[in-house]
DOZA-428164 format. One record per residue (C-alpha): residue in one letter; z, y, x. Coordinates in steps of 0.2 Angstrom, whole numbers, plus 5000, padded with zeros to 4 digits. Layout:
BEGIN
aZYX...
END
This chain:
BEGIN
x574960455344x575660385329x574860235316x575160235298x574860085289x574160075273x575360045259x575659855255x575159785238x575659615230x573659575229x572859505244x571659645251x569659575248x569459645267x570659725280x571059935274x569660015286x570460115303x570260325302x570660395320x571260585314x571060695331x572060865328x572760975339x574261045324x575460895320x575560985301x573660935299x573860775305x575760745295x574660805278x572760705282x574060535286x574960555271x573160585262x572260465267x573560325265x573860355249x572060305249x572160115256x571560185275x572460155291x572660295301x572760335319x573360495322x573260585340x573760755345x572560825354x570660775363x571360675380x572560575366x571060555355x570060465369x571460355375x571660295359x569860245353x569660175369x571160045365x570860025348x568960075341x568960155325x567960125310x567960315309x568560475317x569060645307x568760765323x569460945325x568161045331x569161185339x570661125350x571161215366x570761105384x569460975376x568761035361x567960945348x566160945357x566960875372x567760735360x566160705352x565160675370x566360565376x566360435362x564560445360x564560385379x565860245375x564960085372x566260035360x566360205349x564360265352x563960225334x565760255326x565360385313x566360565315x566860695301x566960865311x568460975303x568161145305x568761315299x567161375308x565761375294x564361455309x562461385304x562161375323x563961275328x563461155315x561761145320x562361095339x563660985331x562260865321x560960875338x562660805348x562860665337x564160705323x563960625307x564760755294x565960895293x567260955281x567861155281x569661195282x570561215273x569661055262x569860995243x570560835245x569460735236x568060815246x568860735261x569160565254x567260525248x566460605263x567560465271x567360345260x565460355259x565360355280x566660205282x565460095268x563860135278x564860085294x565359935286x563559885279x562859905298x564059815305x563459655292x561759675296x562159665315x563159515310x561659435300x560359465314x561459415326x561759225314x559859275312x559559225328x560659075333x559959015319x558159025326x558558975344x559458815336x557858765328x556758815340x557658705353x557258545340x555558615341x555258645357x555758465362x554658395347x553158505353x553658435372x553558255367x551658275356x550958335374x551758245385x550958075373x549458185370x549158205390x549758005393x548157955381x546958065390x547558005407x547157805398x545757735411x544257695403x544657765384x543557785371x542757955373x543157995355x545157965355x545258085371x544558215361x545758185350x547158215360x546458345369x546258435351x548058375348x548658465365x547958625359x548758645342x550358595351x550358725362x549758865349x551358805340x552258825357x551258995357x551659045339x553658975341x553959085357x553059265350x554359235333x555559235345x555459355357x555059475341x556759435336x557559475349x556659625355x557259695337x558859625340x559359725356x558459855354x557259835367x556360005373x554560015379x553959995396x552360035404x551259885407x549759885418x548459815405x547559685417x549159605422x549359595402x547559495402x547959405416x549559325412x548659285392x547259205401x548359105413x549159035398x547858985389x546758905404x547058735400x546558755381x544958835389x544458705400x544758575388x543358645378x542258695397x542458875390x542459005405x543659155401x542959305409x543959455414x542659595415x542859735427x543859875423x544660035428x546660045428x547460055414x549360065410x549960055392x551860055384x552659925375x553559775374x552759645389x553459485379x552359555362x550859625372x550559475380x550959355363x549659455352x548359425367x548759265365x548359245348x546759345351x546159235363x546959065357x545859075342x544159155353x544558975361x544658885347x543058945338x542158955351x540658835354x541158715372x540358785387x540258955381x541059115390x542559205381x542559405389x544059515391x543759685394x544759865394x544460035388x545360195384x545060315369x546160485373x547760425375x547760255368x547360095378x546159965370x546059755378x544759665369x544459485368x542459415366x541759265359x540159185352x541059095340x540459105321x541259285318x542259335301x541059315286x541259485274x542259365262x543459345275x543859515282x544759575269x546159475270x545859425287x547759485294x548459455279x549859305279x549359115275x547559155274x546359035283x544759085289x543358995279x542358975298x543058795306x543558795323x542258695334x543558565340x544658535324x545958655331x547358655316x547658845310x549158895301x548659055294x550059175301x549259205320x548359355318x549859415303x550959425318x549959485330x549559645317x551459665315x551759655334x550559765338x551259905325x552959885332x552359945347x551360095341x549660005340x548559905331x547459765331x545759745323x544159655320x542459695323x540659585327x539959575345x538059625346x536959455348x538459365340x540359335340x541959415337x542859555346x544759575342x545459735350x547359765351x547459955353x549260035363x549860195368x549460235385x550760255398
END
């Protein structure tokens, strides 16, 4: 295995020359592609042979790999799986070189996860923008990751200082209701106060957990759609009972839908954080499932005001407040049911509006069924 730096110039580099890990099995290919692509500014690994190739990815990652596709012993399709199994190397991009030009090879080289290929014997400036234009798109990926992943502190950071502001509005909220003998009408006040605290709590956590669901690339899992309900209703109880609203799971068959648990659970939530809060006291909010063919539907069921026609339109649009007022004075931010819609589409649903019979509001969030 042999590493050829890139030549050194008086001007300081804008960023470090990128690394090209050349796997050949002839030593006068890899003596001509070093000598090429140096010239160029790239450092090069070079490795004689597939077991060489491995070792020395597996030391070093590469920003990018120029692969023989024909070498006795482990070939180029056996190089390819193996570094598409290495954490480290799974999203390195690979050039194939081959003298073989056969549709169908080529075709089983792109399904196996190779990025590009060059025919021997190549022009040389064929070989350096294919390389170039791979080792730029490497390099923009990897500063996204960097962004989401700064992103992301970022977000835990101020949701920490949130999360203790929100703690200490409820922990004085519950102090004044617990205040022997206090005026009716400042306990309501608190009470109200408690709510809108913990929607932001609600609102702060769902941001969240979208973000990092994106982040590390989360995959779907089946989710038994009345624990969903449950574990929603459970959360909201105290906002509920607050107000003497009964929420009301209806009975229902199984039902076992996919996505994420952390964003089923946040949109109904939303759904039934806002049934609460425009519902009138002691009235019943329903919960109820049903399946269309092979989609999954939890509803959520209120007497509240409903959506007037003005408001439907831009219902799930962002920053738009409802021109119905909630029945306790509940605050409203005009971003819940933006990012419930979103949620749900990121999961492979949706979540829409529609008026209950004799009155009300039904939200559905729709999933694919398991």
């Amino acid at each position: 295995m042999m590493r050829n730096q890139a030549p050194e110039s008086n001007a300081p580099p804008a960023t470090a020359a990128a690394v090209v890990l050349v796997i050949d099995d002839q030593a006068a290919n890899l003596r001509l592609i070093e000598a090429l692509l140096g010239e160029a500014g790239y450092v090069t690994v070079a490795a004689l042979g597939g077991a060489a190739g491995l070792a020395a990815a597996q030391a070093s990652p590469p920003d990018l790999v120029l692969l023989d596709m024909c070498m006795p012993g482990m070939d180029g399709f056996d190089v390819l799986r193996a570094l598409r199994a290495f954490p480290s190397t799974a999203d390195v991009p690979i050039i194939f070189l081959t003298v073989d030009g056969d549709r169908e090879n080529l075709i089983r080289a792109f399904a196996a996860g190779v990025n590009d290929y060059v025919v021997k014997p190549f022009v040389s400036r064929e070989l350096l923008a294919r390389v170039r234009t791979h080792v730029d798109l490497k390099k923009s990926r990897d500063a996204l990751r960097r962004f989401a992943v700064e992103k992301q502190e970022m977000a835990e950071l101020v949701a920490h200082d949130l999360r203790n502001y929100f703690a200490t509005i409820v922990m004085a909220s519950e102090l004044q209701c617990r205040i022997p003998d206090a005026d009716a009408r400042v306990v309501m006040l608190a009470r109200n106060i408690r709510t809108s605290a913990d929607a932001g709590l609600l609102f702060l956590h769902a941001l969240l957990d979208q973000q990092e669901d994106q982040n590390s690339g989360a995959r779907f899992e089946p989710l038994p759609a009345r624990q969903l309900l449950c574990d929603a209703m459970d959360l909201l109880s105290a906002s509920a009972e607050s107000k003497a609203i009964t929420l009301e799971l209806e009975p229902n068959e199984p039902m076992v839908v996919t996505g994420f648990r952390s964003g089923a659970v946040h949109v109904l939530q939303n759904l039934l954080s806002n049934a609460i809060k425009y519902s009138p006291p002691q009235s019943r909010v329903s919960v109820a499932t049903s399946s269309n063919g092979k989609r999954g539907r939890m509803m959520v069921m209120d007497r509240g005001p409903g959506v007037s026609e003005s408001d439907r339109e831009r219902l799930f649009q962002r920053f738009t407040r409802l021109s119905a007022e909630t029945t306790a004075g509940e605050g409203k931010t005009g971003l819940g049911l933006a990012l419930a819609r979103q949620r749900a589409r990121t999961m492979g649903g949706d979540v829409w509006y529609q008026d209950r019979g004799g009155g009300g509001s039904i939200f559905t969030l729709e999933l694919p069924l398991a």
